[in-house]
C-alpha positions in Angstrom: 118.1 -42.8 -45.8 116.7 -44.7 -42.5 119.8 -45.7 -41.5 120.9 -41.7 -41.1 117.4 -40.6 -39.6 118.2 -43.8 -37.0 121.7 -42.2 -36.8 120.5 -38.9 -35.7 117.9 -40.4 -33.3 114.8 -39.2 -35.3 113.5 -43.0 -36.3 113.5 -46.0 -34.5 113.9 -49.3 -36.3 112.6 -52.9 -35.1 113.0 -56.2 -36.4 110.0 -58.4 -36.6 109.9 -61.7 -34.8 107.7 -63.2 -37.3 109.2 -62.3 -40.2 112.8 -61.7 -41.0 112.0 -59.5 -44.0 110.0 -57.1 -42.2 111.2 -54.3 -40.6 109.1 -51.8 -38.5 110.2 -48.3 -38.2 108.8 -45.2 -35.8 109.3 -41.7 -35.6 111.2 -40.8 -32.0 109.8 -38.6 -29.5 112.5 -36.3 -31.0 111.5 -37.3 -34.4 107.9 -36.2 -33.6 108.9 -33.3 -32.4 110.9 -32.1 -35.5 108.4 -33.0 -37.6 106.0 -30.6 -35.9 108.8 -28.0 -35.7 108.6 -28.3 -39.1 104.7 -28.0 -39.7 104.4 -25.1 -37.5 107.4 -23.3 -39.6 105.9 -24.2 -42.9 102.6 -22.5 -41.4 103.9 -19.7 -40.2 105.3 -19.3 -43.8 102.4 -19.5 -45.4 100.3 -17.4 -42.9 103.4 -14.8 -44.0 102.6 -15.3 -47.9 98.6 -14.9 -47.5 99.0 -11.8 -45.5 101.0 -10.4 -48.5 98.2 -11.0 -50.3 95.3 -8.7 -51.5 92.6 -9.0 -49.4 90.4 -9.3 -52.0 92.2 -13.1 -52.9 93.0 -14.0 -49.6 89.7 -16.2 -48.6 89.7 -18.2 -51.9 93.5 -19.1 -50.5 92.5 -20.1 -47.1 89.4 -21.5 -48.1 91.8 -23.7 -50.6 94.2 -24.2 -47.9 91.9 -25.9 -45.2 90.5 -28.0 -47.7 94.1 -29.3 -48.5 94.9 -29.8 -44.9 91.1 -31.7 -44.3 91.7 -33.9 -47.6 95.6 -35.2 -45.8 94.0 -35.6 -42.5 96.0 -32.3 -41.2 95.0 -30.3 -38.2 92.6 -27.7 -38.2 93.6 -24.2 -38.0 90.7 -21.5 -36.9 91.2 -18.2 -38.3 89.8 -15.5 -36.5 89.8 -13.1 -39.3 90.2 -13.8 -43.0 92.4 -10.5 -42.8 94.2 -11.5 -40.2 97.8 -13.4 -40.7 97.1 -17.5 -40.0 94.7 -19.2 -42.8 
């Protein structure tokens, strides 16, 4: 799997000098970026789904959802509005 993400220029790989067994690998700058591409996708798609939602279960989602983000180390996203899209 590395060796296609190095392919498509998403990963860098690197050889250690101290050890021959180890290998370092790196996202890109274009690796960074698709993953962020990706984030703010997946967030817009969610934001999407909780607006669907009643309003009366909407703030147990959110509240759910920053507290997922918080425990991964994710960013935070402000909400203006609970009934608003974006959680």
């Amino acid at each position: 799997m590395i060796e296609r993400l190095v392919a498509v220029g998403v990963v860098a790989r690197e050889g250690s000098s101290e050890d021959r067994r180890e290998v370092r690998t790196a996202l890109t700058g274009a690796g960074a970026r698709t993953v962020a591409d990706a984030a703010d996708r997946w967030r817009e798609e969610i934001a999407h789904i909780v607006a669907s939602m009643p309003a009366h279960q909407r703030a147990g989602v959110i509240d759910a959802l920053h507290r997922f983000a918080e425990a991964v180390g994710g960013p935070s996203v402000q909400v203006r509005q609970v009934d608003v899209l974006g959680w």
